[in-house]
C-alpha positions in Angstrom: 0.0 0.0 0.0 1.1 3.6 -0.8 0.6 6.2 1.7 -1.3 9.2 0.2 1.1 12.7 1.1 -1.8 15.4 1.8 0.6 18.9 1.9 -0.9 20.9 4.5 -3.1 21.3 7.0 -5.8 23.1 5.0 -6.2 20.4 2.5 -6.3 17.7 5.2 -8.7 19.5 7.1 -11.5 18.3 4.4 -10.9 14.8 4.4 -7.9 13.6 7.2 -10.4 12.1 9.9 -11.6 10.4 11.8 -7.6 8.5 12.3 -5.3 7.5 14.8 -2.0 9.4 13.8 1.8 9.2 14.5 3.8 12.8 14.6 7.3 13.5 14.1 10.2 13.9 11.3 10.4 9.9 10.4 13.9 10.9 9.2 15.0 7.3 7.5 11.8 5.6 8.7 13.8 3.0 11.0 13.0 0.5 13.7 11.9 2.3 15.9 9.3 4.4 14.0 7.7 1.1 12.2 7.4 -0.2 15.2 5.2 3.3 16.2 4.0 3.2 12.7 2.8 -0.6 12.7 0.6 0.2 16.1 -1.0 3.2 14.9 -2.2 0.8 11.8 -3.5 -1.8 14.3 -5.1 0.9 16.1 -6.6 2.6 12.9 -8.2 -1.1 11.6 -9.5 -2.1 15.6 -11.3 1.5 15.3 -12.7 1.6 12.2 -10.7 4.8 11.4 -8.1 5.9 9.3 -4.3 5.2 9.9 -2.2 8.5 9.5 1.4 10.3 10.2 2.7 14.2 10.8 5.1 14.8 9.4 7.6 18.5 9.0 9.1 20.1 6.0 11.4 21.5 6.1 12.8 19.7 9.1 12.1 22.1 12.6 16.0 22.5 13.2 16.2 24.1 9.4 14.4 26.9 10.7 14.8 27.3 14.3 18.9 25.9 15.0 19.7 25.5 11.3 23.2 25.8 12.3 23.1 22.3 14.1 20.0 21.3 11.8 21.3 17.2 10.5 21.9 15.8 6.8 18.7 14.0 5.7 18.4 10.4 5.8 15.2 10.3 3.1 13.3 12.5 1.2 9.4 13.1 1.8 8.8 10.9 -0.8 10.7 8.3 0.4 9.3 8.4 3.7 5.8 8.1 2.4 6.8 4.8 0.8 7.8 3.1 3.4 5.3 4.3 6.3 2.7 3.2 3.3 4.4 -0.3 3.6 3.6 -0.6 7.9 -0.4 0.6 6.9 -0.3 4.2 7.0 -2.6 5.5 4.4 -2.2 9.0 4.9 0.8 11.5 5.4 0.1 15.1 6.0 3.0 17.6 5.5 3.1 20.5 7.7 5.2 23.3 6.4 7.4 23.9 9.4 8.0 27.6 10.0 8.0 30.4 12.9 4.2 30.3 13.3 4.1 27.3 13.9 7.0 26.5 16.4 5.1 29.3 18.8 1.9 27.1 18.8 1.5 25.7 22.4 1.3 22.2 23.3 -2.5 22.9 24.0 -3.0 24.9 20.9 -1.2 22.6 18.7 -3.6 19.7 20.6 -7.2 21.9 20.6 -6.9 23.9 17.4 -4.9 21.1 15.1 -5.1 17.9 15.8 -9.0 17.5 17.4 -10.0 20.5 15.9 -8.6 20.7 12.3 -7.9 17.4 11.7 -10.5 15.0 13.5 -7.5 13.2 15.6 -9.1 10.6 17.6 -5.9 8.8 19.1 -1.9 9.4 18.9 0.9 7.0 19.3 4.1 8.0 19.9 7.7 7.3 21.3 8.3 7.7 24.7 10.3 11.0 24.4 8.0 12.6 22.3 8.7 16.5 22.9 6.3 19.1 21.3 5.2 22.5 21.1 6.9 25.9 21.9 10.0 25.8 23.0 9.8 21.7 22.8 7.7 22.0 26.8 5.1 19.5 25.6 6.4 15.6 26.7 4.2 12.5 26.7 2.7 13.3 30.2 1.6 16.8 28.5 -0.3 14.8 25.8 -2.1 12.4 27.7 -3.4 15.0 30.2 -4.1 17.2 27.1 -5.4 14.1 26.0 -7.8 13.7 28.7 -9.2 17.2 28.7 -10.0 16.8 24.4 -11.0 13.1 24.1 -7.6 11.9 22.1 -6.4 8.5 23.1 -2.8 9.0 23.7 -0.6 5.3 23.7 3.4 6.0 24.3 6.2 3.4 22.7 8.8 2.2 24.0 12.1 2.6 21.8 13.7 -0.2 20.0 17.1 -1.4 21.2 20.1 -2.8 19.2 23.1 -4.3 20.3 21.7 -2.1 23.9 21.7 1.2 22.0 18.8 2.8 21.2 17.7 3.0 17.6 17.4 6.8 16.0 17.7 8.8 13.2 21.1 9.9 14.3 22.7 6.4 15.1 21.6 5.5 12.0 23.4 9.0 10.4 26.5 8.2 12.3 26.7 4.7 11.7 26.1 5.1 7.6 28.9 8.3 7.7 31.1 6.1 9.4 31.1 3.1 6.8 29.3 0.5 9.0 26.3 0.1 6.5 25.6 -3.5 7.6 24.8 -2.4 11.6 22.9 0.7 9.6 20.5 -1.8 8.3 19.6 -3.4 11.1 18.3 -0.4 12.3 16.6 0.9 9.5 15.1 -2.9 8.7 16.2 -2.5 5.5 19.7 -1.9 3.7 20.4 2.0 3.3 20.4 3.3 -0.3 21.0 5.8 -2.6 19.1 7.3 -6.0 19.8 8.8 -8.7 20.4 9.2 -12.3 23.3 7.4 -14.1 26.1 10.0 -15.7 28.7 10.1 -17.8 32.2 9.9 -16.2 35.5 10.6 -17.7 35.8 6.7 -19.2 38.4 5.9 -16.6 36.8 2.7 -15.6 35.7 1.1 -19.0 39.5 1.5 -20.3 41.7 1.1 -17.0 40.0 -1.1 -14.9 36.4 -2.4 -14.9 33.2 -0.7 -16.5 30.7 1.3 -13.9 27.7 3.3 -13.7 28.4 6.7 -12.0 25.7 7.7 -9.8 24.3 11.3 -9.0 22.3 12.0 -6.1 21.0 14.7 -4.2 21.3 12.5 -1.1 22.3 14.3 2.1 24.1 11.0 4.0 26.7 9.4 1.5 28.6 6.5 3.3 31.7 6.9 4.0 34.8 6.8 1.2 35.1 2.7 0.8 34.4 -0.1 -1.3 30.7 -2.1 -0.9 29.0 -4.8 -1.7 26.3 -3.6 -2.9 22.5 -4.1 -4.9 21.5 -2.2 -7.6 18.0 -1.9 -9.0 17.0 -0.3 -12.6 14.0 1.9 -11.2 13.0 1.8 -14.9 12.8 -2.4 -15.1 12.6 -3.3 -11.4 16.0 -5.6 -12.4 18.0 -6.2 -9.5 21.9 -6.7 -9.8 24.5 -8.0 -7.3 27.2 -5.3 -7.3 30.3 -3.5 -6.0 30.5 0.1 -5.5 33.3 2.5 -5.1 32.7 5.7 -3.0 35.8 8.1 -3.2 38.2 10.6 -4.8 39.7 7.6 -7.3 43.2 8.7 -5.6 45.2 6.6 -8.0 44.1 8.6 -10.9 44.9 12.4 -9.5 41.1 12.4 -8.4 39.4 15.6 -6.1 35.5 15.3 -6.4 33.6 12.7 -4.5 32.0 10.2 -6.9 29.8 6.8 -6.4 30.8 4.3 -9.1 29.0 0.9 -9.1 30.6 -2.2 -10.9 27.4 -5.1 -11.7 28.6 -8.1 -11.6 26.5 -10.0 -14.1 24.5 -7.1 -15.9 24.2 -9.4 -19.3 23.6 -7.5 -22.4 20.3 -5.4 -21.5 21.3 -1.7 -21.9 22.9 0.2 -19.3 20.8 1.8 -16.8 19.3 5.5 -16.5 18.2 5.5 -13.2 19.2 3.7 -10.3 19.2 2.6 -6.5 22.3 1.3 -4.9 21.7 -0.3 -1.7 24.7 -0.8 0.5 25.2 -4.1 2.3 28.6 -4.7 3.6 32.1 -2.3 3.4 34.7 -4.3 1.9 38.2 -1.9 2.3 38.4 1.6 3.0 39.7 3.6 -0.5 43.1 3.7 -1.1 45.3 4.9 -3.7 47.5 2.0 -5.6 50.9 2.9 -7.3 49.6 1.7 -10.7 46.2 1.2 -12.7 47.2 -2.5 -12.7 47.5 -2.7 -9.7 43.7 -1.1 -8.3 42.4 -3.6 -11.1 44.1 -6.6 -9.4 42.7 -5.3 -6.3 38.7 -4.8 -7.8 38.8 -8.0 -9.0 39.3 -9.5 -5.5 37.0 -7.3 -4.2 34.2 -8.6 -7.1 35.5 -12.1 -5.8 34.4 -11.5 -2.2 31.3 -9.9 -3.7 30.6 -12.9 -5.6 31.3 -15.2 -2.4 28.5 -13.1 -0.4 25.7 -13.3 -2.9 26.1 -17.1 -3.3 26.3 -17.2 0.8 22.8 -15.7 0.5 21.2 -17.8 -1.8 22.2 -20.9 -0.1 
């Protein structure tokens, strides 16, 4: 199912409720919020009522500590997709500015959510924080709750390896290389998008042929060598990969780029648009001393590549 993204409250306003409803940024959609997410859709189909999420853009830091505001896991879009895939139906977009950071937990609760929008329970995480000057907290809402008929239900947070899970772990853990411990937080690997462009050629005559991604993703992994999936958004065709994220150092390089080898593309043509989803680091980038010598090197790193995929299709 694919959540419908309703931008603004005055659209929503005609047809948002009666729903139960989630509210926060969802930045990467991980663990923790599906979990959030999934009860909200239990709640919604035990009801009778629609299942629903809140979500800001531009994220509240951008506009009131945009100095300290994060890189972006996941784009509106993105987000939509997946919160569609726990049972949300519905995602309204509020456009986060400074009228609407000085609503007050109980104006935010009496004049949005029961008022405007027809709110008739919220599930949240246990350190929920909302309102003006972030003085709302989960015993706010369900005494606000109280007073305007809203069921209020609080979630614990999702552990991992005793940590809790959250949109900045997963940030830190993608930025540092460790995209296999990202995914067990998200519940999924990460990945980028983009369109496929044309490099300087490098590849296809020195070492081994790749697809150069661009992307106007916020998080890139850190510089390294993956294992990696790659998906034609165009066919849906799914390829077992490696992909390079770095300067290329041996050849002189300066600009970050994403280069992705497939590993058994056949003869279809070359793709427009892609995903790359990162599953394991291999090596940190390095420079060699000659071409020959990073080739050598590839083709051991397509070798463990090739050594993964068949470990998962056992």
């Amino acid at each position: 199912m694919k959540a419908v993204i309703v931008r603004g409250i005055e659209k929503a306003s005609r047809s948002f409720g009666p729903c139960a409803i989630s509210i926060g940024n969802f930045d990467g959609v991980h663990a923790g919020h599906r979990k959030i997410l999934r009860r909200v859709a239990a709640l919604a189909r035990e009801r009778g009522w629609k299942s629903a999420a809140l979500t800001f853009d531009p994220h509240p830091a951008r506009v009131l500590t945009p100095a300290r505001a994060p890189r972006l896991l996941s784009s509106i879009v993105e987000r939509a997709e997946w919160m569609g895939a726990e049972g949300i139906e519905q995602v309204i977009v509020v456009p986060f500015d400074l009228d609407f950071a000085r609503l007050t937990p109980q104006e935010f609760v009496a004049e949005i959510l029961t008022g405007r929008l027809g709110i008739r329970a919220v599930v949240v995480g246990e350190n929920f924080h909302f309102g003006r000057g972030h003085v709302g907290d989960i015993k706010t809402l369900k005494e606000l709750g109280s007073r305007y008929g809203l069921l209020v239900e609080a979630v614990p947070p999702v552990r991992f390896r005793g940590h809790r899970v959250s949109s900045s772990a997963v940030r830190r853990l993608v930025e540092a290389g460790d995209v296999s411990r990202a995914a067990r937080m998200l519940e999924r690997p990460y990945a980028l998008s983009g369109d496929v462009v044309t490099g300087q050629g490098i590849g296809s005559k020195r070492t081994v042929p790749t697809l150069n991604l661009a992307t106007t993703a916020e998080v890139i992994p850190a510089r390294g060598v993956y294992i990696t999936r790659t998906e034609d958004l165009k066919t849906g065709r799914k390829y077992p990969s490696v992909t390079n994220v770095g300067i290329r150092p041996t050849f002189g390089g300066h600009a970050l780029t994403i280069e992705t080898h497939l590993l058994d593309r056949g003869n279809p043509p070359a793709p427009a648009y892609i995903r790359v989803e990162f599953l394991y680091r291999l090596r940190p980038e390095r420079k060699f001393a000659t071409p020959e010598e990073l080739k050598t090197q590839i083709l051991r790193d397509v070798a463990r590549a090739q050594a993964y995929f068949r470990r998962l299709t056992r």
